[in-house]
C-alpha positions as CSV (number, residue, x, y, z in Angstrom):
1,X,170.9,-4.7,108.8
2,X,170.2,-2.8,105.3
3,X,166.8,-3.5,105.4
4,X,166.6,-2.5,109.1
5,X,168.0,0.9,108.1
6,X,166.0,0.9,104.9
7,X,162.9,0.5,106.8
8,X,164.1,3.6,109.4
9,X,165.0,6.1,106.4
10,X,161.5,4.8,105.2
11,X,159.8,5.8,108.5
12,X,161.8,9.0,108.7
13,X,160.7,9.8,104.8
14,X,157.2,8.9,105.7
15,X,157.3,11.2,109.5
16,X,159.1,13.9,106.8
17,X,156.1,14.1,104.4
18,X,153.6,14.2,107.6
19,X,155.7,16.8,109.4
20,X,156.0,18.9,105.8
21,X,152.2,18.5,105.7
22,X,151.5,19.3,108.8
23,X,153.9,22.7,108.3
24,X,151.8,23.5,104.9
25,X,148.5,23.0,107.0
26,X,149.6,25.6,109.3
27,X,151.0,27.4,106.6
28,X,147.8,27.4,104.8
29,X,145.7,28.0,108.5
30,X,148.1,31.3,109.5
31,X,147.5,32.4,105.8
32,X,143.5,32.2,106.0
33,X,143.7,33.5,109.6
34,X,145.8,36.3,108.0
35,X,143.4,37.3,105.3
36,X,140.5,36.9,107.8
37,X,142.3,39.8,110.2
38,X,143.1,41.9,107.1
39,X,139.5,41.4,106.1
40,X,138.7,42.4,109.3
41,X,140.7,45.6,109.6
42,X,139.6,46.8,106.5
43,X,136.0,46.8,107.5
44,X,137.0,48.3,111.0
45,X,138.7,51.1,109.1
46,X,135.5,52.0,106.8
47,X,133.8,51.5,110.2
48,X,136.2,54.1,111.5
49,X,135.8,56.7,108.6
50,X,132.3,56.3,108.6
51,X,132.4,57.4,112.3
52,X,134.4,60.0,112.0
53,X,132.3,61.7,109.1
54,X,129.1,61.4,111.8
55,X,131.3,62.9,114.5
56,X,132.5,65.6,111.5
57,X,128.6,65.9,111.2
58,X,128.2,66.3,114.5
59,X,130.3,68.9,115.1
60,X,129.2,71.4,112.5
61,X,125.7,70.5,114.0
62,X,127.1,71.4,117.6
63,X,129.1,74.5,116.4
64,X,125.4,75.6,114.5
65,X,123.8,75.3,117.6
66,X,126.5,76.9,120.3
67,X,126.3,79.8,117.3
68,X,122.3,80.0,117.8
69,X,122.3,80.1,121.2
70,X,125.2,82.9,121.4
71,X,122.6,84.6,118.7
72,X,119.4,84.3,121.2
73,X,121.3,85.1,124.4
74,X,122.2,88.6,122.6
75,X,118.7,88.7,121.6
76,X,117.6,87.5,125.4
77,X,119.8,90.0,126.8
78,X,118.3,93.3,124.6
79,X,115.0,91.8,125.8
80,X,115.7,92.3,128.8
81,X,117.3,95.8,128.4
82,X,114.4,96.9,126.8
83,X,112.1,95.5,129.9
84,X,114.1,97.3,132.2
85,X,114.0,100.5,130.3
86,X,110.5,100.3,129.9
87,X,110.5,99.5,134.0
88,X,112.3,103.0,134.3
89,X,110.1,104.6,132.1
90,X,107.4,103.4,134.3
91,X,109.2,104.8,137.1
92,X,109.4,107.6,135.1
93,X,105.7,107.8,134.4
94,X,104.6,107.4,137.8
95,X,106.8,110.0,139.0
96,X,104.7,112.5,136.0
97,X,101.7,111.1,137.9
98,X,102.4,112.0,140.8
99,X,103.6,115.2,139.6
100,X,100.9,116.1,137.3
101,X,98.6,114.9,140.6
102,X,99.8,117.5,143.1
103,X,99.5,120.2,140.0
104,X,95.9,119.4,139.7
105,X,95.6,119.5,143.6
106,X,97.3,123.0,143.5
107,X,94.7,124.1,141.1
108,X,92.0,122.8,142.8
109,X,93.1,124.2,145.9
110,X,93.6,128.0,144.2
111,X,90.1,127.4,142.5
112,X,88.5,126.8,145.5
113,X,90.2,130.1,147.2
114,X,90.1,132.6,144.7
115,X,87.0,134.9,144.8
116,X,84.5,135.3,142.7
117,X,84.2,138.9,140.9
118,X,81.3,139.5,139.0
119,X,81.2,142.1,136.4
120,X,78.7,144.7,135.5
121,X,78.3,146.7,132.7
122,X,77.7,150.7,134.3
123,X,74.0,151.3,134.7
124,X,73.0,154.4,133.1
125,X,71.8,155.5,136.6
126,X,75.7,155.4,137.6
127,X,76.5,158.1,135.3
């Protein structure tokens, strides 16, 4: 009977030491799968702050160009004040044309009526 139950607390050291080993294996598995994730959010964290200097980048590139284009619609938009000044002042223009036009037509038409008056010097006979 003691060597019955020697050979059971024999087993039950020997299923001890296996189950202990197993435990530090796992142990030892968690801890490498642990430093592995840690490994791997350090690298997705640079990741991140790289990205977000890029997007940083970005965004002073974006605000440069919104601030160009606000700069060339202004310039767009006295463009195209000055083109439709310079359309009223053709307006304008062809309204002095027609203008000056009917003035030369008036003067033509007065030329054409007046008389002619020729003018003589007295004759010495006249006297």
């Amino acid at each position: 009977v003691i060597t019955l139950l020697e050979e059971i607390l024999q087993r039950g050291d020997t299923q001890i030491q296996k189950d202990e080993q197993a435990i530090k294996d796992h142990e030892e598995d968690c801890s490498k799968k642990v430093n592995d994730y840690e490994e791997q959010i350090k690298k997705q964290k640079g990741l991140i702050v790289e990205r977000q200097g890029e997007i940083e980048d970005i965004q002073k590139r974006v605000t440069i160009v919104e601030d160009d284009i606000a700069t060339n619609k202004t310039a767009l938009e006295k463009v195209i004040k000055e083109i439709e000044d310079l359309g009223d002042l053709d307006d304008e223009r062809k309204e002095w044309k027609k203008r000056s036009d009917r003035y030369e037509r008036a003067i033509e038409a007065l030329s054409q009526s007046q008389s002619c008056l020729l003018y003589t010097s007295p004759s010495p006979r006249d006297s």
